[in-house]
C-alpha positions, 0 to 999 in steps of 0.5 A, spaced: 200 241 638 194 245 637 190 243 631 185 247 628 180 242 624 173 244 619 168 240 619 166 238 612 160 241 613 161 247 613 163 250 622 170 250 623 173 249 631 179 248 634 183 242 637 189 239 641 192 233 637 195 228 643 197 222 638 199 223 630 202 217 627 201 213 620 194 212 620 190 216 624 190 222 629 187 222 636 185 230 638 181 233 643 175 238 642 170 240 646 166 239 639 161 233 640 163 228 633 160 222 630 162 216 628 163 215 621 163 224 621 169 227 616 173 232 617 179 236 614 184 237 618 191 242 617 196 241 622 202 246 621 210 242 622 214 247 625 219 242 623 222 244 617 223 237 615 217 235 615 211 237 611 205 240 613 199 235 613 193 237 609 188 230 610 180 227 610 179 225 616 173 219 618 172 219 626 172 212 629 171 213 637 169 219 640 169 218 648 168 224 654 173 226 657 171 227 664 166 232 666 170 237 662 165 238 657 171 235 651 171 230 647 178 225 645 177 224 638 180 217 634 180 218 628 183 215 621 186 218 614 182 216 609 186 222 604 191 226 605 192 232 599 197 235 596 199 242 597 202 246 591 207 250 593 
């Protein structure tokens, strides 16, 4: 899934999730994070019987990915908000 995520202050970038589960999302971005950094993300379903996720984010674990320049993100859900039809 590609995922696009903003940065709460302010810059927006793209990233590829490679994990989703209850608690948290594992994605790659070419963007280097922090630990402790927030992040709102969106991810649309595709699914219709699934929602979309519009949550906060904390990273936890950032780890380089080779020589590619990109980073594997781990990061948990602090918040997830609701969308108003």
């Amino acid at each position: 899934m590609s995922t696009p995520l903003k940065v709460e202050k302010g810059r927006s970038f793209g990233a590829r999730g490679r994990n989703l589960s209850a608690g948290g999302v594992l994605f790659h971005t070419g963007e280097l994070l922090k630990t402790g950094d927030r992040l709102e993300m969106h991810i649309d379903s595709r699914q219709p019987l699934f929602p979309n996720l519009d949550a906060t984010m904390e990273v936890l674990r950032v780890e380089p990915l080779s020589d590619s320049g990109r980073y594997a993100i781990g990061s948990a859900i602090r918040t997830i908000h609701k969308r108003t039809p």
